[in-house]
C-alpha positions as CSV (number, residue, x, y, z in Angstrom):
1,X,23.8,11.3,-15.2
2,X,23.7,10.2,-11.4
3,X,23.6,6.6,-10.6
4,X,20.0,5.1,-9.9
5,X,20.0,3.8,-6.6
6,X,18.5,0.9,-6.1
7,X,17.5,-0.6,-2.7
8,X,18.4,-4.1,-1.5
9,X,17.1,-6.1,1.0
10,X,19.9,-7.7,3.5
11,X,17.6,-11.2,2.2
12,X,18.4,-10.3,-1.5
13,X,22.0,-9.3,-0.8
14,X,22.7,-12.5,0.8
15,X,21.3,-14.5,-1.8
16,X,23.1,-13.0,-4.7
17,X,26.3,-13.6,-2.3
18,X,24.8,-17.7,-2.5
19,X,24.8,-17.7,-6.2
20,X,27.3,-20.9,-7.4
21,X,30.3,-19.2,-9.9
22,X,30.8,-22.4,-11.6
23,X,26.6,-22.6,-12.6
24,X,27.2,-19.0,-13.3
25,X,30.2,-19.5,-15.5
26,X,28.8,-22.5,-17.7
27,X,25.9,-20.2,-18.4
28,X,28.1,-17.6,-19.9
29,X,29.9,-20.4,-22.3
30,X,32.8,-20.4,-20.0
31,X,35.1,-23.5,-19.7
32,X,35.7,-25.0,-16.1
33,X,38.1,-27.6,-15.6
34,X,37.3,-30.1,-11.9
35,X,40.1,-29.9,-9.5
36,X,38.9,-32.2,-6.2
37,X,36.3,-30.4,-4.6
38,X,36.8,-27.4,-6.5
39,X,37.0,-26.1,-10.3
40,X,39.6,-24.3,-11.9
41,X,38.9,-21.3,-14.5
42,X,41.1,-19.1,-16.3
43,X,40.8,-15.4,-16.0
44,X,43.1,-14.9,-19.3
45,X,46.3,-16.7,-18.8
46,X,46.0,-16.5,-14.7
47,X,44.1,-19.3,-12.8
48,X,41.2,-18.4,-10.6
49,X,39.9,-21.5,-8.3
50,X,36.0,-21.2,-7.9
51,X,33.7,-23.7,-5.1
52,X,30.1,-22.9,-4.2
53,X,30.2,-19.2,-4.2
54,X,33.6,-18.2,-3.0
55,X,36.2,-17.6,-5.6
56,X,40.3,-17.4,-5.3
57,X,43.0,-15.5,-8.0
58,X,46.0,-17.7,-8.0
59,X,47.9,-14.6,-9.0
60,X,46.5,-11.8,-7.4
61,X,45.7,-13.7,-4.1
62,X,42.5,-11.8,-3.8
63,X,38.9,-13.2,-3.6
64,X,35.7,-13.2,-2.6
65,X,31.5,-14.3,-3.0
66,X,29.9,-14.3,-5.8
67,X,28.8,-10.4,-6.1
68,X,32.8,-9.6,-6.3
69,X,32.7,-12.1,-8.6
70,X,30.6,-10.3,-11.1
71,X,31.8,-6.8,-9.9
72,X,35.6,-7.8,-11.0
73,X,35.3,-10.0,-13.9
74,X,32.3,-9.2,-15.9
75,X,32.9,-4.9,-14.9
76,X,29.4,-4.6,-13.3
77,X,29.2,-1.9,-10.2
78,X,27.4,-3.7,-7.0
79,X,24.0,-2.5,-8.0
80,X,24.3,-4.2,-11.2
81,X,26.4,-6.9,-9.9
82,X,23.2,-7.8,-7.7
83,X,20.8,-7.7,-9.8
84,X,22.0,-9.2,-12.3
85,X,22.6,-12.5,-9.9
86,X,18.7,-12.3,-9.0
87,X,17.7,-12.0,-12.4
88,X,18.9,-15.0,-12.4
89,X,21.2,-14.4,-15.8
90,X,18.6,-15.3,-18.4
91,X,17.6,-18.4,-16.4
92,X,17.4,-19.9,-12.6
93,X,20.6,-20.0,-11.2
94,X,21.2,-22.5,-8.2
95,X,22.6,-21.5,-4.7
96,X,25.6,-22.7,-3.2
97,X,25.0,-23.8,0.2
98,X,26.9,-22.1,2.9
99,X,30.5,-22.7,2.7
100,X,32.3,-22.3,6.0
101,X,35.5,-20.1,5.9
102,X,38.1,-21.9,7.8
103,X,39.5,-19.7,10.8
104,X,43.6,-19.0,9.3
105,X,46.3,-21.2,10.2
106,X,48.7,-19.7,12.8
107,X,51.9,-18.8,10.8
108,X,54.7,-21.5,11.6
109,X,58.0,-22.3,9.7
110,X,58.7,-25.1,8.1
111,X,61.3,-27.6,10.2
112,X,65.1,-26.9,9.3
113,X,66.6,-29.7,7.7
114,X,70.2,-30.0,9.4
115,X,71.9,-28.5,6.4
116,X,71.8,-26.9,3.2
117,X,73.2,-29.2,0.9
118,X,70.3,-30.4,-1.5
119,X,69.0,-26.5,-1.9
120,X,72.3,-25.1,-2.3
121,X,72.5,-28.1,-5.4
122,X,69.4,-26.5,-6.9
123,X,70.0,-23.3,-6.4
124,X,73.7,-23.1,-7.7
125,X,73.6,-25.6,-10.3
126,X,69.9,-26.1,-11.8
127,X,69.0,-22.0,-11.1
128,X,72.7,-21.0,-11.8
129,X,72.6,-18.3,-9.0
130,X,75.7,-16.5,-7.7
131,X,76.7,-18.5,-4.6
132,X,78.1,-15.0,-2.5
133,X,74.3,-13.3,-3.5
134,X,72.9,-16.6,-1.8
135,X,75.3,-16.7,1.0
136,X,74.2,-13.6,2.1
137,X,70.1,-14.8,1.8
138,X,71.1,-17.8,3.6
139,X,73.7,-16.1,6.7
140,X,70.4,-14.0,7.4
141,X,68.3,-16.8,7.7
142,X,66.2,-15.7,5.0
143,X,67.0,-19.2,2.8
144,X,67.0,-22.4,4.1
145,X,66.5,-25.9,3.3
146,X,63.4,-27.8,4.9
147,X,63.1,-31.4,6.5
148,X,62.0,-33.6,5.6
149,X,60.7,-32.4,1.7
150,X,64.0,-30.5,1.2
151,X,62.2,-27.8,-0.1
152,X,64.0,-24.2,-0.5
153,X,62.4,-21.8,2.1
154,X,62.7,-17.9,1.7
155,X,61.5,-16.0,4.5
156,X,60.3,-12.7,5.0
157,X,60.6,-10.8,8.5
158,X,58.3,-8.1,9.9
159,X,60.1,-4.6,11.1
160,X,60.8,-6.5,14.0
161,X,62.4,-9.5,12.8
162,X,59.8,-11.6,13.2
163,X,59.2,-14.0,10.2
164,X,56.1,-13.4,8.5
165,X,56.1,-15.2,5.7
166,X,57.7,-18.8,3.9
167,X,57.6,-19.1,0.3
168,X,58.6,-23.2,-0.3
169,X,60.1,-24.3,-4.0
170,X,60.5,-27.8,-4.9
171,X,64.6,-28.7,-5.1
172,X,64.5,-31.6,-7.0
173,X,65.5,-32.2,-10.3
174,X,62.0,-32.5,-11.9
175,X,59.7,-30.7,-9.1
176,X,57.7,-28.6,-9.8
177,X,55.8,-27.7,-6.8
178,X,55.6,-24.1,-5.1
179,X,53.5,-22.4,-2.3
180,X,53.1,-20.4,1.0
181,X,53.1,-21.3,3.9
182,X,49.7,-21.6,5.6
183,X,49.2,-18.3,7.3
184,X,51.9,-16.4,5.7
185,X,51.0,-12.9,5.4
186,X,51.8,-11.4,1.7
187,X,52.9,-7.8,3.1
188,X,55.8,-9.6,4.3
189,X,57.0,-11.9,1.5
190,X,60.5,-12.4,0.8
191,X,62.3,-9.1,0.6
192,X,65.3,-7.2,1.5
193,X,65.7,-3.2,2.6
194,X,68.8,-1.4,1.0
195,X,69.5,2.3,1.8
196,X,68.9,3.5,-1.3
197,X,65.8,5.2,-2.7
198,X,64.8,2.4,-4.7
199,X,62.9,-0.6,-4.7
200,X,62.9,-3.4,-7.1
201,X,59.9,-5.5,-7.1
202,X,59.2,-9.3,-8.5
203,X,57.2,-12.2,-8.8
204,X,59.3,-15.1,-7.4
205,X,62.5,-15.1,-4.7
206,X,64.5,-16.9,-7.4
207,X,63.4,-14.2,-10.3
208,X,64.7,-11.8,-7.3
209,X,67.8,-13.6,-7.0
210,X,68.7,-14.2,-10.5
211,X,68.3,-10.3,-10.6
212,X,70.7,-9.8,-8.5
213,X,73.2,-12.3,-9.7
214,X,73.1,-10.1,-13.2
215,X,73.9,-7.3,-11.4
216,X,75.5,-7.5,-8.6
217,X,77.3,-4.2,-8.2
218,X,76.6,-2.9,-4.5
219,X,72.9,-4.7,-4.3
220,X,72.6,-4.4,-0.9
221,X,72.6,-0.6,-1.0
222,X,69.0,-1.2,-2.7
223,X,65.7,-2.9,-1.6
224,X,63.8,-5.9,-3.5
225,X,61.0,-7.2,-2.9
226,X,59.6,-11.2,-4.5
227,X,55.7,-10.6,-4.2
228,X,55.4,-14.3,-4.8
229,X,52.4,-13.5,-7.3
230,X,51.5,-10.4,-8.7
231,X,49.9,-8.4,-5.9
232,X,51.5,-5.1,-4.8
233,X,50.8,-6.0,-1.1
234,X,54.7,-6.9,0.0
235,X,55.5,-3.1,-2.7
236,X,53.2,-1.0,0.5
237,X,54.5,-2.5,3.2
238,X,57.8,-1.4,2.4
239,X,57.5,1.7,1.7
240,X,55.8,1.9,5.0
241,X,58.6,0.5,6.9
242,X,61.3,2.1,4.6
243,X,60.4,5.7,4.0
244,X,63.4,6.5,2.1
245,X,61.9,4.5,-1.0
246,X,61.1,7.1,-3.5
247,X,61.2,5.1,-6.9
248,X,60.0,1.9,-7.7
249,X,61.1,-0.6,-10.6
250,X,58.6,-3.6,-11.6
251,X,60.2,-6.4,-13.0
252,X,57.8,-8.9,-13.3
253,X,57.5,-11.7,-15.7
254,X,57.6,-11.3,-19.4
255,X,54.1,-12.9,-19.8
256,X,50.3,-11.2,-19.9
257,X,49.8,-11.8,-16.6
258,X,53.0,-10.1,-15.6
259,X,52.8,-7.0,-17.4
260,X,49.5,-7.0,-17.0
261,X,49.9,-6.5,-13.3
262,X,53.0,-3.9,-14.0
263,X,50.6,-1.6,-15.8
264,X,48.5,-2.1,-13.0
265,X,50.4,-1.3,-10.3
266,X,52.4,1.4,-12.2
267,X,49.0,3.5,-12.6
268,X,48.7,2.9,-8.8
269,X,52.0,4.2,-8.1
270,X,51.3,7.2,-10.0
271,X,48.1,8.2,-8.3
272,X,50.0,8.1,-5.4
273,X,53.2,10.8,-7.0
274,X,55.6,7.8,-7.1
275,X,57.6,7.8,-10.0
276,X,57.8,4.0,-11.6
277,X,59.7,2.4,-14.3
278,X,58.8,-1.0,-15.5
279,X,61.8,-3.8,-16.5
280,X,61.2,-6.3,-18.6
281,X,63.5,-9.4,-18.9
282,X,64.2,-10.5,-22.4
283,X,63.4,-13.9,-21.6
284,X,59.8,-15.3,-19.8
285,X,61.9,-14.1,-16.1
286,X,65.1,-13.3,-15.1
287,X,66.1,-16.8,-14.3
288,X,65.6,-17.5,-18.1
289,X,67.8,-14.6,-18.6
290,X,70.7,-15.7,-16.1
291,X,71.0,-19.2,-17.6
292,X,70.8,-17.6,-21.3
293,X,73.2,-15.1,-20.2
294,X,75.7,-18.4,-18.7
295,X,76.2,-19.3,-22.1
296,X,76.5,-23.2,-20.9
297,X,74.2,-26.1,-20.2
298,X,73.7,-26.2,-15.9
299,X,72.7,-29.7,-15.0
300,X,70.6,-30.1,-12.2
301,X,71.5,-33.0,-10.2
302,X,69.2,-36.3,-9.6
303,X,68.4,-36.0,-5.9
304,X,67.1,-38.8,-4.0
305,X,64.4,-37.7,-1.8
């Protein structure tokens, strides 16, 4: 049976677009927890970051208004997605107020720090990585150590060795904290082209690297790619700039939202005739899996910051 159409007016459109998520959420016995000026709400295991009616996936790095909203994570096509926002879901539903959409941040890397000391501490001793597989990272420029946090940087380039992209880890004994760099673009996160037909493709530059510390027999004659989430964005761009790829392996984290994205993108890859094969780490990553592998307690060291 063909699809009703049902006509919009640019008036209705842009008021289901106005539609607050988090009214729209508490409505449908959903759990939101206040983070600032925004809340935070859990699409399974993932977090997704809602204010007015503009929405953010923390692993996906995709978002959008309210109609995407309902289209994505209640199934609805746009027609229903609409409607169903000016029916007003069993009730009146309030409007979020226009929320500007701040212009992008030109990209710009983080200052170097004069030397590598503190993040090749962390990286060596608390992440246990194989100090010749970070030389290499770090020779490149693609791994450095930031001032005046001391944060460990791993950069991705364009095709024309332009850096594109700065992925920041905490290197202190009990941080925490990771992110982007404002403006980064995610088709150009941290990655490396081998000559190979194969590309290898993860979640975090240390999951990457602890990868390759396991198995380090001729790595560079592959290509890897840290997605720094799970979208597939960084997987396209190199198989535009590196025709030669043919094959992909997805080694994402040992979680639901992990495999739940390699399932994803697997299907993806097969609409498209690339064959795919997904590795799983026996541990939550492939870091947990290099420090069980070590056999030993690794001490990270107490830096003062």
């Amino acid at each position: 049976m063909a699809t009703q159409y049902i006509h919009f007016t640019e008036e209705q459109k842009q008021t289901a677009r106005q539609t607050d998520i988090a009214e729209l959420l508490r409505r449908q016995g959903q759990t939101l927890k206040r983070s600032g000026s925004e809340y935070e709400w859990k699409d399974g295991s993932a977090k997704v970051t809602v204010r007015g009616n503009l929405w953010f996936h923390q692993y996906d790095h995709e978002g959008g208004d309210a109609i995407d909203f309902v289209r994505r994570f209640m199934g609805k096509s746009y027609p229903e997605a609409v409607e169903f926002l000016l029916s007003g879901c069993g009730g009146s539903l309030t409007l979020s107020p226009p929320i500007q959409r701040q212009p992008p941040k030109p990209f710009v890397l983080p200052e170097k720090n004069e030397d590598m000391r503190r993040v090749y501490a962390y990286l060596l001793r608390c992440r246990g990585l194989n100090r010749d597989v970070v030389n290499v990272f770090a020779q490149k420029n693609m791994i450095y150590e930031s001032a005046p946090y001391h944060n460990a940087i791993f950069v991705g380039y364009d095709q024309n060795g332009v850096p594109r992209h700065a992925h920041k880890r905490g290197s202190g004994s009990q941080s925490a904290y990771k992110g982007n760099q404002d403006g980064s673009l995610p088709e150009y996160a941290f990655h490396w082209h081998g000559q190979s037909d194969c590309l290898y493709l993860f979640e975090a530059p240390i999951d990457l690297l602890s990868f390759l510390s396991l198995y380090k027999e001729d790595w560079q004659a592959h290509s890897y790619a840290a997605a720094c989430g799970v979208s597939d964005q960084v997987l396209w761009q190199m198989m535009k700039d590196n025709p030669g790829i043919r094959r992909v392996c997805l080694c994402l984290d040992h979680d639901e939202p992990g495999q739940a994205a390699a399932r994803r993108i697997a299907e993806k890859l097969k609409e498209h005739g690339i064959p795919s094969e997904i590795l799983v780490p026996i541990q939550k990553d492939w870091n947990e899996d290099l420090l069980f592998s070590q056999q030993e307690e690794i001490r990270c060291p107490t830096l003062q910051l």
